[in-house]
C-alpha positions, 0 to 999 in steps of 0.5 A: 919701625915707624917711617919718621925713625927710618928717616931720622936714622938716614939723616943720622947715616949722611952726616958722615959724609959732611964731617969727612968734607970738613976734615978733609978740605978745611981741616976742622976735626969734628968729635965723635957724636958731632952733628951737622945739619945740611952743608953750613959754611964754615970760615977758617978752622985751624983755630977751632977746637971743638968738644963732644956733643958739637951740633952746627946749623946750616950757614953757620960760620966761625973764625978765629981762636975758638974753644967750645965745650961739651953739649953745644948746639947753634941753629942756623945762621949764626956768626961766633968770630974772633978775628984771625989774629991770636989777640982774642978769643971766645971760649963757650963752654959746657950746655950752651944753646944758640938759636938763629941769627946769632952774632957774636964779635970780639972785635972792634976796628981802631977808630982815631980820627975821620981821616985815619978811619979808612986807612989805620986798618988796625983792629982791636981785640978783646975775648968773650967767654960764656960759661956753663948752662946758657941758652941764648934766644934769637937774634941775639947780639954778643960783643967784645970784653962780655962774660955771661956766667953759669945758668943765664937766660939771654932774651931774644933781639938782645945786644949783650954789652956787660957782663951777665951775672950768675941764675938770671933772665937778661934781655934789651938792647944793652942787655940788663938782668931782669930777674932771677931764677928761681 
């Protein structure tokens, strides 16, 4: 057995550990063939359900009411948060990819006027849901009130203001649809 299998198959081994850590002090229940790379932080959970095929980088953090599919994968450093209140929420579903530095912010603080700004603590809530077969690049910012459709290509550094349509490549700050796929 070549050397680079054996340590594929401890690392494998050592995400037991982690996934009984995360059940046991914050109750987030990992499906069966979930993976965990290093120790991620991980905010609130009671939330949170979680699909088969779940894969979380490290310095992840998540809060709020979230529904994740089948197949998901977010590298390291990425942020999915819906605030702690029941008024929203993000719902990811099946084959969506995440790469680094992710955010993703369905909610908003209530803005009247300059002298109430500090003192209304009053936050809006919207909910974002993103469909089957997406692969979201770096750096890539999500806000509230957003729909990305099935099979969406999301392009590095973008912010996704608007909802993305069906088959396309979308990239900018806002983000926009630049062409199909073909």
């Amino acid at each position: 057995m070549r050397i680079d299998m054996i340590i594929w198959q401890i690392m494998r081994i050592l995400v037991i550990p982690k996934i009984l850590f995360y059940r046991i002090f914050f109750g987030i229940q990992f499906p069966f063939g979930s993976t965990i790379y290093w120790f991620p932080k991980i905010r609130s959970g009671k939330n949170i359900k979680l699909s088969k095929g779940f894969q979380l980088g490290r310095l992840c953090r998540m809060n709020g009411k979230i529904i994740i599919g089948k197949n998901f994968f977010m590298n390291e450093f990425g942020t999915i948060s819906a605030g702690n209140k029941d008024e929203s929420m993000i719902s990811i579903w099946d084959n969506v990819m995440i790469w680094p530095l992710f955010y993703m912010i369905s909610q908003d603080h209530g803005f009247v006027a300059w002298d109430t700004f500090n003192t209304s603590h009053k936050w809006k809530k919207w909910s974002i849901t993103i469909w089957n077969n997406v692969w979201i690049g770096a750096r890539v910012t999500i806000l509230k009130w957003v729909n990305i459709w099935n099979n969406v290509v999301i392009g590095a550094w973008s912010v996704v203001t608007k909802d993305i349509p069906d088959d396309c490549v979308a990239v900018g700050s806002p983000c926009r649809k630049i062409r199909g796929i073909d």
